[in-house]
Structure formats: C-alpha cells, structure tokens
C-alpha positions, 0 to 999 in steps of 0.5 A: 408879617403884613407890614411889608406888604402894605401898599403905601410902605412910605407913608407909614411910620415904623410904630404904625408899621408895628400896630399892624400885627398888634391883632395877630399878636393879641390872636397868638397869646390868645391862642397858645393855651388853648392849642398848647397842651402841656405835660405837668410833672408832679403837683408840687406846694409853693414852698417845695417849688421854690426849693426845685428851682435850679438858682445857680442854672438860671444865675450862671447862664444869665449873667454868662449871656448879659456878660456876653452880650456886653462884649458883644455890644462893646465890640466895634463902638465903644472899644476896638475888636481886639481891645482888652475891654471886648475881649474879657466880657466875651471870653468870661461870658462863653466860659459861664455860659459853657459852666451853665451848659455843664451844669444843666447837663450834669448836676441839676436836679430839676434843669431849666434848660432840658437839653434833650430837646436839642437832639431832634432834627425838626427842632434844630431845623426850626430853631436854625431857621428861626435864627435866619429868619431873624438874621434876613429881617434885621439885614433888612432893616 
C-alpha cells in the first residue's frame, strides 16, 4: 500500500519495498482477534473434532485446485495451450473441483466451505473486487 508511494521508488529494491508494510501486517495480525468476533458452535473434545472434519471436502478440492493450477502453470511455457498435457490437468482439476462444490453443498455434514455466504451481494462485491485489485496489482508488475 505505501511502497508505491515512496518518493525514491528507484533506489529501493523489491524486498525493501515488501519491508515497508512489514509493520501494517504485524498490526493486522495483531488486530484481527481482538476486532474479529466469532460465532462458535457447539464445544466439541478433540477426538469428536477430528471425526467432524469434512476429509473428502478438503481432499477433493485441494487436489482439484493443485491439479488446476498445474494446468494452468503448464499452459504457455512448458506445453502448448491446446496440448493434451494442458488440457487434462485443467479439465480434471474444473471436474473435482465441480465434484467438491457438489459435495460441500449436498453431502457434508459439517462443510468447510459454507456456501451460503456467496449469497449476499456485499460479499461478492468485495470478493469481486478483491479479485481486481489483485488482478491491477499483478498488471502492474
């Protein structure tokens, strides 16, 4: 946020430009238990825990993302956009990725990805705009 303001940008490097919002980082993680206030379900015991843990969720959606996003990282450098070694890893990873959205939303007991916060406005316009604020700072670099 202030690195881009500083006034002689060209005699700073990249890590020092990144040591300047080391404090307002500090400040966030600082900050955001004792702003943030939770809802907690039910007090569970440890091994109860474990056992409510959504594993085919997380597993499906994690190996559908990672499996996409080598696709992804494939696509362009190592193999050619329409080549089969592009092509599979994204198609798989979109298809378990769509398999853990199905699931979360059917069959999980306790999901880890609540969908139901995707249905207010504010938050998907701070997600979208998330998402472009990231997309203008990556363009920019």
């Amino acid at each position: 946020m202030i690195a881009p303001k500083a006034e002689s940008r060209q005699n700073l490097a990249y890590k020092d430009e990144n040591r300047i919002n080391l404090p307002f980082a500090g400040l966030g993680l600082v900050m955001t238990p004792l702003v943030v206030k939770l809802r907690h379900e039910d007090r569970l015991s440890f091994r109860a825990s474990l056992a409510s843990v959504d594993y085919i969720g997380i597993i499906t959606f994690t190996g559908g993302l990672t499996t996409f996003l080598v696709g992804l990282s494939w696509g362009g450098l190592e193999f050619a956009w329409n080549s089969y070694h592009t092509l599979v890893p994204l198609l798989l990873g979109l298809v378990v990725l769509g398999f853990s959205l199905v699931w979360e939303a059917r069959f999980a007991k306790r999901p880890f990805i609540k969908l139901y916060i995707y249905t207010s406005y504010s938050t998907i316009a701070t997600l979208l705009a998330a998402f472009l604020q990231g997309y203008l700072v990556s363009d920019a670099l």
